[in-house]
PADRENKE-380813 format. One record per residue (C-alpha): x, y, z; residue number from 0; residue in three letters. Coordinates in steps of 0.2 Angstrom, whole numbers. Example, Ala and Ser with C-alpha at 12.3 -4.5 7.8 and 13.67 -1.06 7.14 Angstrom:
REM PADRENKE-380813
- 62,-22,39,0,ALA
- 68,-5,36,1,SER
//
This chain:
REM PADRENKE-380813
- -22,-153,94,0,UNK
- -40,-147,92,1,UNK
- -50,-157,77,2,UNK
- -57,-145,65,3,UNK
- -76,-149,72,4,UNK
- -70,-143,88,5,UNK
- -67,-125,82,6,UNK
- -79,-112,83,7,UNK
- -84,-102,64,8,UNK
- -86,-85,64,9,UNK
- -93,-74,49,10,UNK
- -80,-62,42,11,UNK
- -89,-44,45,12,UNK
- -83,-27,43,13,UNK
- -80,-25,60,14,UNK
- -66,-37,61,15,UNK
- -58,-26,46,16,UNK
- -43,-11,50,17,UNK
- -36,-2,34,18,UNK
- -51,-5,20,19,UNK
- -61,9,15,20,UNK
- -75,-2,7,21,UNK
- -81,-23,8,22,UNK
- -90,-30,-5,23,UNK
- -100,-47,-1,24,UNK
- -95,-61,-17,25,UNK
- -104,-79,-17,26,UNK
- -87,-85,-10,27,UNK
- -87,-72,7,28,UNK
- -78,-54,7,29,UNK
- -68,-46,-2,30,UNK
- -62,-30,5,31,UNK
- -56,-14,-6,32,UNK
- -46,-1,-2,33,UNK
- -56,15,-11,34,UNK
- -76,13,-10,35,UNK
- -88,9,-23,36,UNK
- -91,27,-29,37,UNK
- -72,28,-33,38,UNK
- -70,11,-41,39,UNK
- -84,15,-53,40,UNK
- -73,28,-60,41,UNK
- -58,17,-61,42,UNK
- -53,20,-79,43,UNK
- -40,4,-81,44,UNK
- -39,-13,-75,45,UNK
- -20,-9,-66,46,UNK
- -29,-1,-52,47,UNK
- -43,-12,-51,48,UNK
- -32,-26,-45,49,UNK
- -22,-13,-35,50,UNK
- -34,-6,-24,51,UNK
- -42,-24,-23,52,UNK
- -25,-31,-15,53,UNK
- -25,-28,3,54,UNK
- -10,-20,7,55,UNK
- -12,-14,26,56,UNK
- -27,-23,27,57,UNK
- -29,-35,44,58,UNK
- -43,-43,54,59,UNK
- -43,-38,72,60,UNK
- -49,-47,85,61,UNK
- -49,-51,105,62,UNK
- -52,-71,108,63,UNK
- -43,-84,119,64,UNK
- -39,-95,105,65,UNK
- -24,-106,104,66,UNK
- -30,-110,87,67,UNK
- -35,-101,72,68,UNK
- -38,-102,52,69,UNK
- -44,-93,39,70,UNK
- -52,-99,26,71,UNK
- -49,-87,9,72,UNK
- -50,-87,-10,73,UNK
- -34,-80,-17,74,UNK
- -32,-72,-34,75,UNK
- -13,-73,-40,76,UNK
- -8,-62,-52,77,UNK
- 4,-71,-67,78,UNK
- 13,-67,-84,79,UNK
- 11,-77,-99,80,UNK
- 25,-88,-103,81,UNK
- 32,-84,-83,82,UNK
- 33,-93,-68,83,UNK
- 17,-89,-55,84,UNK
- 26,-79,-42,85,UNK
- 26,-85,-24,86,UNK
- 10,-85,-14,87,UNK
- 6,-72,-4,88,UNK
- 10,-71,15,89,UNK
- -4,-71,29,90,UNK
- 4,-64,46,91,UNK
- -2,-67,63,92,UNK
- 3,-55,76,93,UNK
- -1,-54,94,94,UNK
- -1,-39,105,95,UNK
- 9,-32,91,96,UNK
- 22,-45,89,97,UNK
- 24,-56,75,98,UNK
- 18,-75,80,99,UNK
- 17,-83,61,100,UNK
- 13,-82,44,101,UNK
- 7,-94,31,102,UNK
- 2,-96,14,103,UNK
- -14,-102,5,104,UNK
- -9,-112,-11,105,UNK
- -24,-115,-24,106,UNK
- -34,-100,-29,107,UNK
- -37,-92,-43,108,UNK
- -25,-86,-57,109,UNK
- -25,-72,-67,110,UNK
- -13,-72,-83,111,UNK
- -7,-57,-93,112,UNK
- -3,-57,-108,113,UNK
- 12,-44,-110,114,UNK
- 10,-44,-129,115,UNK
- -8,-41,-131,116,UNK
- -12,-35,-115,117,UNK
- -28,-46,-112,118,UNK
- -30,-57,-95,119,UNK
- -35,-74,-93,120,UNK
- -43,-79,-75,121,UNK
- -40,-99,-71,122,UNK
- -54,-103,-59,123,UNK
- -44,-113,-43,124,UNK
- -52,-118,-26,125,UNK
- -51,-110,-8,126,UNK
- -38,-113,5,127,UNK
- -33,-111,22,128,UNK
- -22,-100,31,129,UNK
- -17,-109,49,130,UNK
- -8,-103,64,131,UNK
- -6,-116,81,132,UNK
- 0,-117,98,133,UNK
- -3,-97,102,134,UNK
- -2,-90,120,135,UNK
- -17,-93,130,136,UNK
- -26,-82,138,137,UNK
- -36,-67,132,138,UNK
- -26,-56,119,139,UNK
- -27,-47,102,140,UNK
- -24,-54,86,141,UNK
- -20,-46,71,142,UNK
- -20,-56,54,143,UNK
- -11,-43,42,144,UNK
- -18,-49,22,145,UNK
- -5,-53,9,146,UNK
- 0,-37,1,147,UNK
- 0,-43,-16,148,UNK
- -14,-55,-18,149,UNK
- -32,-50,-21,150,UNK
- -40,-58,-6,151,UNK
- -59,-66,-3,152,UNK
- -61,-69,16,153,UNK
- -72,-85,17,154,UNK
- -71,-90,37,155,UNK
- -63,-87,51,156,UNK
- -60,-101,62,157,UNK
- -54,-103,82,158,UNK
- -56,-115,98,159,UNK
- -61,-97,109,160,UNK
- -77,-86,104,161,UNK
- -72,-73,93,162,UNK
- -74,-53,98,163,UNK
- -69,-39,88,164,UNK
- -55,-29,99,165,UNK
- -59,-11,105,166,UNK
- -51,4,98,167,UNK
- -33,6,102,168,UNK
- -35,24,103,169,UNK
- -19,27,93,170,UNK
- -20,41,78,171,UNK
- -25,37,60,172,UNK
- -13,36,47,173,UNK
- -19,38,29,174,UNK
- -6,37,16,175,UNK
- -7,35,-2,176,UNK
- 6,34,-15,177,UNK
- 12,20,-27,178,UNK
- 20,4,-28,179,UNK
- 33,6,-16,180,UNK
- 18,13,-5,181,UNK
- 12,-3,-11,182,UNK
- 23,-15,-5,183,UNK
- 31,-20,-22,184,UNK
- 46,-31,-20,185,UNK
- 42,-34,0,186,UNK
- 41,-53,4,187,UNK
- 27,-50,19,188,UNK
- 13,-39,22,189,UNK
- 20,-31,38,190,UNK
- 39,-27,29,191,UNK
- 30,-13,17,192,UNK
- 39,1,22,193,UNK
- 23,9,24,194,UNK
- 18,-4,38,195,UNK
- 34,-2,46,196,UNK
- 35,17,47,197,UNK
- 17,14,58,198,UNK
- 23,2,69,199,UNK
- 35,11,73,200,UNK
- 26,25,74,201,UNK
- 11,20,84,202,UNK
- -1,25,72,203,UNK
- -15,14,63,204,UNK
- -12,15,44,205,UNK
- -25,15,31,206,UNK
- -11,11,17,207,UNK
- -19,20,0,208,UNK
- -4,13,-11,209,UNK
- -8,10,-29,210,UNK
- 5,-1,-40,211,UNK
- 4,12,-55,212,UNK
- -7,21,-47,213,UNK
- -2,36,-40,214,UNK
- -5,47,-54,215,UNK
- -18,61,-44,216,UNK
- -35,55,-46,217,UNK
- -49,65,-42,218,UNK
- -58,50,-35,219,UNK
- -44,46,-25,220,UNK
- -44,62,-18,221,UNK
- -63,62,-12,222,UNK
- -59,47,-5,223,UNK
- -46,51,7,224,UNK
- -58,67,9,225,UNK
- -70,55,14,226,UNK
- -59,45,27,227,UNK
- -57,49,46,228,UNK
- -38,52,49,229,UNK
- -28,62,59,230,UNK
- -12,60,49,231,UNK
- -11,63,29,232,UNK
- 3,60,19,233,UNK
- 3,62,-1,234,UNK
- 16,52,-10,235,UNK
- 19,60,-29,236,UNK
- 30,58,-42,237,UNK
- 33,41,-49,238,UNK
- 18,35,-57,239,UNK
- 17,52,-66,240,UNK
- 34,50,-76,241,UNK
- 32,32,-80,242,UNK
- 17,34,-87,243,UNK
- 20,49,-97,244,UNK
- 3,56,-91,245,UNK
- 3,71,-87,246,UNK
- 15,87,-95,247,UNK
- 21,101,-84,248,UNK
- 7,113,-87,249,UNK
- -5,103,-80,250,UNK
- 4,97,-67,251,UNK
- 3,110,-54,252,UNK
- -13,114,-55,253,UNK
- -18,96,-52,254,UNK
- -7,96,-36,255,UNK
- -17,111,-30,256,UNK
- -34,103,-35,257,UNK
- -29,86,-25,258,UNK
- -22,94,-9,259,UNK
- -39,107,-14,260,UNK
- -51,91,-11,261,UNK
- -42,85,3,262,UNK
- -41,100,14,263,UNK
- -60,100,10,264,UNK
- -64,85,22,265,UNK
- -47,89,33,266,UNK
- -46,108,36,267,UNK
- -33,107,49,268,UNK
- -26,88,48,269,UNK
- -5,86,48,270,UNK
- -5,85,29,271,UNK
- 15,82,20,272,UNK
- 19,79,3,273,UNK
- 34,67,-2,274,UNK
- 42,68,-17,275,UNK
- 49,52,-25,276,UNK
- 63,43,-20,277,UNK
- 79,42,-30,278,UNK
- 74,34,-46,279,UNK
- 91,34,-57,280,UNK
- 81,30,-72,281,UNK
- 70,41,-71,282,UNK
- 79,59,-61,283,UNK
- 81,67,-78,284,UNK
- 74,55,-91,285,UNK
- 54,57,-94,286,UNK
- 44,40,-97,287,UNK
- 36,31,-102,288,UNK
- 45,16,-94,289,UNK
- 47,-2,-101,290,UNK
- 50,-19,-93,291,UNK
- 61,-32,-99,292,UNK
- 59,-48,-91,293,UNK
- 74,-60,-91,294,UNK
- 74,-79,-94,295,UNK
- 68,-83,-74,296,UNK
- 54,-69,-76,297,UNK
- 63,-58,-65,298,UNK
- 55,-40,-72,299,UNK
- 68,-26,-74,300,UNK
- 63,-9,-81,301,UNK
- 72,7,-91,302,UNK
- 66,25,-95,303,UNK
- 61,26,-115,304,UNK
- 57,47,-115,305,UNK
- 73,59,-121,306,UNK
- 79,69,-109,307,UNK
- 79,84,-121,308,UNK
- 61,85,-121,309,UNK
- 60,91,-104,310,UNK
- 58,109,-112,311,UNK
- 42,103,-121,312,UNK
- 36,100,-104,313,UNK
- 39,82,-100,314,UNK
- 41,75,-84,315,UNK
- 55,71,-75,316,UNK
- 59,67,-55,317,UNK
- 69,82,-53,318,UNK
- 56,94,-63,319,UNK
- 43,85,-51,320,UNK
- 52,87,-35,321,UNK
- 55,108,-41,322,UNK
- 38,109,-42,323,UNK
- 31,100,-27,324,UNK
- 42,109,-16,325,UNK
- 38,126,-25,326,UNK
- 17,123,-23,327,UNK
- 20,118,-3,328,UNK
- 29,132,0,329,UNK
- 15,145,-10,330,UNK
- 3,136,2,331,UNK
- 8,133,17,332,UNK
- 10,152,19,333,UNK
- -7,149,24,334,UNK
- -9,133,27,335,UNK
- 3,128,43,336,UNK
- -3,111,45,337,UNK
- 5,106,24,338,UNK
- 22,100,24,339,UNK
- 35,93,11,340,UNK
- 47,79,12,341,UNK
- 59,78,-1,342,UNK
- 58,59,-7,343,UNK
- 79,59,-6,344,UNK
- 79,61,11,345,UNK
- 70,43,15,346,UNK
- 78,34,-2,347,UNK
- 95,45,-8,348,UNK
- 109,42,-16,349,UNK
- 122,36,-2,350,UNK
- 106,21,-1,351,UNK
- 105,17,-15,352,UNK
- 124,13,-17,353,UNK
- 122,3,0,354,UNK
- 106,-4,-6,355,UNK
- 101,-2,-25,356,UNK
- 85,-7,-33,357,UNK
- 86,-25,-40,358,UNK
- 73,-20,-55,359,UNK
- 80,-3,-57,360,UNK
- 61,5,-50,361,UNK
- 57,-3,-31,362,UNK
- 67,-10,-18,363,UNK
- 69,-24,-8,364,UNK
- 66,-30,10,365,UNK
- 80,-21,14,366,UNK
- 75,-3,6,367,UNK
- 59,-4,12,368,UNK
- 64,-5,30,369,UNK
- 79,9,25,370,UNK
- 63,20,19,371,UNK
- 54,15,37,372,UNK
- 67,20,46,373,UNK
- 69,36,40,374,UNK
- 51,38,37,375,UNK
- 49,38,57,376,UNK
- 64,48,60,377,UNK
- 60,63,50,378,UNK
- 39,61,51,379,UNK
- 36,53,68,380,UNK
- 52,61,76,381,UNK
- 54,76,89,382,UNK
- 51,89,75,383,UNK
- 44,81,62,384,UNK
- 28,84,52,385,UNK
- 17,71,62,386,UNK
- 26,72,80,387,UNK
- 18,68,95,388,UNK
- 15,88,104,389,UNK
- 23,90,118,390,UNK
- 14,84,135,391,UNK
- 4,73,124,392,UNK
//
């Protein structure tokens, strides 16, 4: 086995990133985001400045001959007081496409809430290193896919063969935004997020724009995907809306239309869909805003607090959301024949979620996320669907 001093350092740049909008250069190395700087300057909590910090669909590209590779990175691990820190985040290593390990980097640093208070404590801890061995020789792509959950400083890249970064692949762009599903919540790898398994499976590159809690129709986020190159956009809305409690019904519409207003300004003609939410039974006919328990092991489990009957004062609801979001497609499109809608149901329904129901009562599990891939690329990527290939293509 190589010695360390044997292998070859390599800065981590730009160039070596797929699927993040921005970089931003620490003392430690780099530390890629998912919106850019204009954006997170208008960032009006700290939910979604961790969010768009954790790389979910972010991954280093390259082209070597290594055997050998590591990756040196500062993690930040997110932590509830009085709770167990959760698991460390996963590091996969694919080659060509196909899955040749994964690792973790212990250490890092730690960020506490307190649940009561709402404060955050950050526990300076050191770097790490992510390792992967005995991989195929001879010339060939790599992909290291970032832990979905873990806000992640990329120190060095390490190998025993020079380091190039791989040419364009020439497949379409994907940008997709929604919320913590999107996210990944609940997914024990980077590549099981249902978002990254609809792609694969699509042959598209995705630029994953999935929030935790933070789905919730952002101007900025809007100008950002404006702002992206893309040749697929998909729109996730629902959730985040009810559980906050943010938004009533009279100005929900009208900021549907401004979003998909903004977006068409940078993507006149792009394959554009709306998906609704996916069955939520907390939530279908109960308004928010939602509350987590946690048990004894820390596990978090969550329930509706809003009165159903004040869904005639204008509160939202997943079935008020889904009327409307199917409605405001339907008004547009008329003039628009690139917008489609995707009832959320249709990826997530109720025959699932008898088979498969969500452990904390809000996301699924490893299993519904690849339920939701799979009919993600069936309905969206399939003969007839909103981002199928055209014929002869």
């Amino acid at each position: 086995m190589n010695d360390e001093h044997d292998l070859i350092t390599t800065p981590v740049t730009a160039d070596l990133l797929r699927g993040a909008l921005d970089v931003e250069h620490t003392v430690h190395g780099l530390l890629p985001h998912r919106l850019p700087a204009a954006a997170r300057r208008q960032i009006p909590d700290a939910q979604l400045a961790v969010a768009e910090a954790q790389p979910s669909g972010v991954r280093l590209v390259f082209r070597t001959r290594a055997t050998t590779v590591e990756l040196d990175t500062l993690p930040t691990k997110r932590a509830y007081h009085g709770f167990p820190t959760p698991a460390d985040g996963v590091y996969e290593l694919l080659v060509g496409g196909h899955p040749m390990g994964r690792a973790t980097v212990p250490g890092g640093r730690v960020r506490t809430v307190d649940l009561a208070t709402g404060s955050a404590e950050l526990v300076e801890g050191p770097p790490g290193t992510a390792r992967f061995a005995g991989l195929p020789p001879g010339a060939k792509d790599i992909e290291i896919w970032l832990p979905h959950n873990e806000v992640t400083e990329l120190i060095a890249l390490r190998t025993d063969a020079p380091v190039a970064p791989a040419p364009a692949g020439g497949r379409r762009v994907w940008l997709h935004h929604g919320s913590s599903i999107s996210h990944g919540s609940n997914a024990t790898r980077p590549t099981a997020i249902w978002p990254a398994r609809a792609a694969a499976r699509g042959g598209v590159e995705l630029v994953n724009l999935g929030f935790g809690g933070g789905a919730l129709l952002d101007p900025f986020t809007a100008r950002a995907m404006r702002d992206t190159p893309a040749d697929l956009i998909s729109v996730k809305i629902g959730i985040n809306l009810v559980n906050t409690d943010a938004m009533r019904l009279r100005a929900f519409a009208p900021a549907v239309h401004g979003f998909l207003d903004t977006l068409r300004e940078g993507h006149p003609t792009t394959p554009l869909l709306v998906v609704s939410a996916v069955l939520c039974p907390i939530h279908e006919d109960t308004p928010g805003p939602l509350v987590v328990d946690f048990g004894a092991d820390g596990a978090e489990r969550f329930r509706a607090s809003g009165d159903p009957a004040e869904r005639a004062a204008g509160r939202l609801t997943l079935g008020v959301i889904r009327e409307v979001l199917a409605r405001v497609v339907a008004e547009r499109s008329a003039e628009d024949p690139h917008l489609y809608y995707l009832d959320g149901r249709e990826l997530y329904g109720e025959g699932d979620h008898v088979e498969l129901p969500l452990p904390d009562r809000l996301h699924p599990d490893g299993a519904g996320h690849g339920r939701i891939a799979a009919n993600f690329a069936r309905l969206v990527f399939g003969p007839g669907g909103a981002f199928a290939l055209p014929a002869g293509a």
